[in-house]
C-alpha positions as CSV (number, residue, x, y, z in Angstrom):
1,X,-163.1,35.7,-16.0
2,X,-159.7,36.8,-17.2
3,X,-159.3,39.8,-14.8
4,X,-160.5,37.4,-12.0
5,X,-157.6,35.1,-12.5
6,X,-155.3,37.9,-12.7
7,X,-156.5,39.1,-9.8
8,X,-156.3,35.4,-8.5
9,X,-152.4,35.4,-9.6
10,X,-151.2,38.7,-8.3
11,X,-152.9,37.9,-4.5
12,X,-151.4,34.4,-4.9
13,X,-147.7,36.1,-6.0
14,X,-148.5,39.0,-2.8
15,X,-149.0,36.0,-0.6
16,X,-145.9,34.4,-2.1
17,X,-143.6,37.5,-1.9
18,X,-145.1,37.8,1.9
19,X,-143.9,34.4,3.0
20,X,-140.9,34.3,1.1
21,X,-140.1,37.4,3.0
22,X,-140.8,36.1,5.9
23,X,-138.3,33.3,5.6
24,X,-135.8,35.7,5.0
25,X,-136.3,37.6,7.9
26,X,-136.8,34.4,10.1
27,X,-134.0,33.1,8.6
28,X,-131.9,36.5,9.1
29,X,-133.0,36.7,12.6
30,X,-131.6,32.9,13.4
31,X,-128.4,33.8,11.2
32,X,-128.0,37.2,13.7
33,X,-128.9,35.1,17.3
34,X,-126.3,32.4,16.7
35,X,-124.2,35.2,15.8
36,X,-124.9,37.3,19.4
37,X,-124.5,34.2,20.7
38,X,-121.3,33.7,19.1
39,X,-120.2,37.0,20.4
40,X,-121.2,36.6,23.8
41,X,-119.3,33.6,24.0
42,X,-116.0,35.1,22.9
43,X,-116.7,37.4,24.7
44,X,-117.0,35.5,28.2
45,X,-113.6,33.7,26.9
46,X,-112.0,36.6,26.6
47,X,-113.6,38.0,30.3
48,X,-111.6,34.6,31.2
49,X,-108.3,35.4,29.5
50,X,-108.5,38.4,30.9
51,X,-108.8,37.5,34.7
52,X,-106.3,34.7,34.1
53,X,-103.6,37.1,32.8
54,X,-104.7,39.8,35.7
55,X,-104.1,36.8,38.2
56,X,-100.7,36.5,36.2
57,X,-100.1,39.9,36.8
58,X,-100.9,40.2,40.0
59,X,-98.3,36.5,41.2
60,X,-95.4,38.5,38.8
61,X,-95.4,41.6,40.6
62,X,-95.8,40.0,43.9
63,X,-92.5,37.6,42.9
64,X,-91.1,41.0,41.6
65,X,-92.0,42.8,44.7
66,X,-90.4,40.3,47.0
67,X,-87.0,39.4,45.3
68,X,-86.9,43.3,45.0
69,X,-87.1,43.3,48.9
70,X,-84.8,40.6,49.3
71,X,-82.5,42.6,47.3
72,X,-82.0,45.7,48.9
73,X,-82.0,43.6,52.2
74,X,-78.7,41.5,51.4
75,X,-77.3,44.9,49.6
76,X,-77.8,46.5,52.8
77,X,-76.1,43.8,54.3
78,X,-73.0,43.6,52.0
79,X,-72.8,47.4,52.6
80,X,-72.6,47.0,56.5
81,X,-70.2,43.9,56.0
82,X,-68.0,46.5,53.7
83,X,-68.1,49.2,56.5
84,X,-67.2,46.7,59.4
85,X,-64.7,45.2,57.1
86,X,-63.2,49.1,56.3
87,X,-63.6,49.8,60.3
88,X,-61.6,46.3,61.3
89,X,-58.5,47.0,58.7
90,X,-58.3,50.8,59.9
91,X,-58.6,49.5,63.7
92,X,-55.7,46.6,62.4
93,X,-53.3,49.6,60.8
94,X,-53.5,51.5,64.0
95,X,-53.0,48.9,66.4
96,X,-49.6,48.2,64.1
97,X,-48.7,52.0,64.4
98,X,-49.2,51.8,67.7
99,X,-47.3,49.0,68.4
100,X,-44.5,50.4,66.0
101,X,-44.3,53.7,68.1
102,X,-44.2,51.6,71.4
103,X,-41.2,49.7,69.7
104,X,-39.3,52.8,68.4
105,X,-39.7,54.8,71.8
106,X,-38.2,51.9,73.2
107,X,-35.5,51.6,71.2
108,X,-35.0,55.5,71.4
109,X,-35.1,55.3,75.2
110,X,-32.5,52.4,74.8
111,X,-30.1,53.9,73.2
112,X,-30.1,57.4,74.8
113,X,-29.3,54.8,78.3
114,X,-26.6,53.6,76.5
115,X,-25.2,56.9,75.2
116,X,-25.8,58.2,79.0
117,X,-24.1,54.9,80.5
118,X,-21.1,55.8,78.0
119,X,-20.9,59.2,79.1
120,X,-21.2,58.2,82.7
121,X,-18.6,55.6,82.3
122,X,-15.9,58.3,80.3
123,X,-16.5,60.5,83.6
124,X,-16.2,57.8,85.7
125,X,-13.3,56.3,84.6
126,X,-11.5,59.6,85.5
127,X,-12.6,59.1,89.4
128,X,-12.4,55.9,90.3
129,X,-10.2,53.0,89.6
130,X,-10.4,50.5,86.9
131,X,-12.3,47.9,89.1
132,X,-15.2,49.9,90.0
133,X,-15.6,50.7,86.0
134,X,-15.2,47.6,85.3
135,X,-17.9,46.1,87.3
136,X,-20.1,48.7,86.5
137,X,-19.8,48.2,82.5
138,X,-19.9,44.4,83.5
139,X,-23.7,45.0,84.9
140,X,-24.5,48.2,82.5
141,X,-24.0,45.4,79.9
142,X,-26.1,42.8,81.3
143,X,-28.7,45.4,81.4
144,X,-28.6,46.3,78.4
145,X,-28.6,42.0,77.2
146,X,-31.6,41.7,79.1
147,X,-33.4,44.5,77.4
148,X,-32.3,43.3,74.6
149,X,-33.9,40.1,75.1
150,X,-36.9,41.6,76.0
151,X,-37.3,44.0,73.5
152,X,-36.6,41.0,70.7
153,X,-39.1,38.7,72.2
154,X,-42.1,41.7,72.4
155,X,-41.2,41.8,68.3
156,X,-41.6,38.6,68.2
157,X,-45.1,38.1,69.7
158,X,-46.0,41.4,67.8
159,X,-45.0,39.9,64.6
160,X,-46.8,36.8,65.2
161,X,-50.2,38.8,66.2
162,X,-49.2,41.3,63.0
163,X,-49.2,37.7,60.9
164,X,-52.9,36.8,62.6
165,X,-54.3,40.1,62.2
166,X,-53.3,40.1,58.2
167,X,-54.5,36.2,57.7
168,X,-58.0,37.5,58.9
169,X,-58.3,40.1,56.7
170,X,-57.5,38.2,54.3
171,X,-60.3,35.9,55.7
172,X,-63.0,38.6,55.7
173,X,-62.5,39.4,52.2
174,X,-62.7,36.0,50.8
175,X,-65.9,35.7,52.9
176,X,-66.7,38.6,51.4
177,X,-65.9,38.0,47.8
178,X,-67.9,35.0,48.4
179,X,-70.9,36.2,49.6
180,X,-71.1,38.8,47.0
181,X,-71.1,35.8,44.7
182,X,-73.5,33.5,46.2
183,X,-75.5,37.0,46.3
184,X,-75.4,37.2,42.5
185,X,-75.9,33.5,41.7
186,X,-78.9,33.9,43.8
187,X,-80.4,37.1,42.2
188,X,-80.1,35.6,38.7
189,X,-82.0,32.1,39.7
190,X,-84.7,33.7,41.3
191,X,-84.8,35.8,38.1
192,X,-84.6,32.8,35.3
193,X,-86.9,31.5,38.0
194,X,-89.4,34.0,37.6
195,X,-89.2,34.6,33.6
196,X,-89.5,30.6,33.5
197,X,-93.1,30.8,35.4
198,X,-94.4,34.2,33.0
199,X,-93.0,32.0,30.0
200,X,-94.4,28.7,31.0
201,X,-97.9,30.5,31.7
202,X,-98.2,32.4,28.7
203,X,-97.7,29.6,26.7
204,X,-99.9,27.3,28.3
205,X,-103.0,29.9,27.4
């Protein structure tokens, strides 16, 4: 009958609507597992990226951490080079003041023997006769050559050690000047060293 096939029709159109609804939803529910999945795997790739750039991290701060070390080592050690350096030209200046003094006392005491001599010899001549003055001059003055002679040739040898002493400072700062070079040469590979590695390792993830 005509309300029989009706009835027919809409069961047949239910059952249609039923299974075209579930192909939607097994469809939807493949679509949303490959996209979980998806997900999880970026997300384990990016658990990877992670660890890698923690282990990167980690090597930098390390490098850091040692040329840091390495740095306040030689600074200490420029500073105590600087302080021995300061300590050897003071000891140099007052071994030369010393030295000067020594000189100028001498002199000092050489000249007040001459002035005394002279006096001597002005009362002297008074008492006794020419020849006894005159001998007496005669070995006053070779005295007085011979301390000569030795007071020139102590300047001499202090000269020569004054020359030395100045040539090594000289010395000490060059070595010095140097050192404080090779320092900063060093500092700045170790540094394009290290920004070399971060670079190379960023770009190769």
């Amino acid at each position: 009958t005509f309300q029989t096939n009706i009835l027919t029709e809409l069961r047949n159109w239910k059952l249609s609507l039923i299974q075209h609804h579930k192909l939607q939803m097994k469809q939807e529910r493949e679509k949303h597992a490959a996209h979980v999945k998806q997900l999880c795997n970026e997300m384990e790739n990016l658990k990877e990226l992670l660890h890698t750039y923690e282990i990167s991290i980690a090597r930098k701060d390390e490098v850091i951490s040692s040329l840091t070390q390495a740095v306040e080592k030689e600074k200490e050690r420029v500073e105590l080079m600087r302080k021995f350096t300061l300590w050897r030209i003071q000891h140099v200046k007052a071994s030369q003041e010393e030295y000067a003094n020594r000189i100028a006392d001498k002199q000092f005491r050489t000249t007040l023997m001459k002035k005394v001599w002279t006096a001597w010899r002005s009362l002297s001549e008074e008492k006794w006769k020419d020849k006894v003055a005159r001998a007496c001059q005669l070995r006053a003055e070779d005295v007085c050559v011979q301390l000569t002679n030795d007071y020139e040739a102590k300047i001499a040898e202090l000269t020569a050690n004054l020359e030395r002493t100045k040539a090594e400072i000289l010395r000490l700062h060059s070595e010095r000047d140097q050192y404080e070079d090779t320092m900063k040469k060093a500092f700045m590979r170790g540094v394009c060293a290290l920004n070399l590695e971060a670079m190379t390792m960023f770009q190769g993830k």
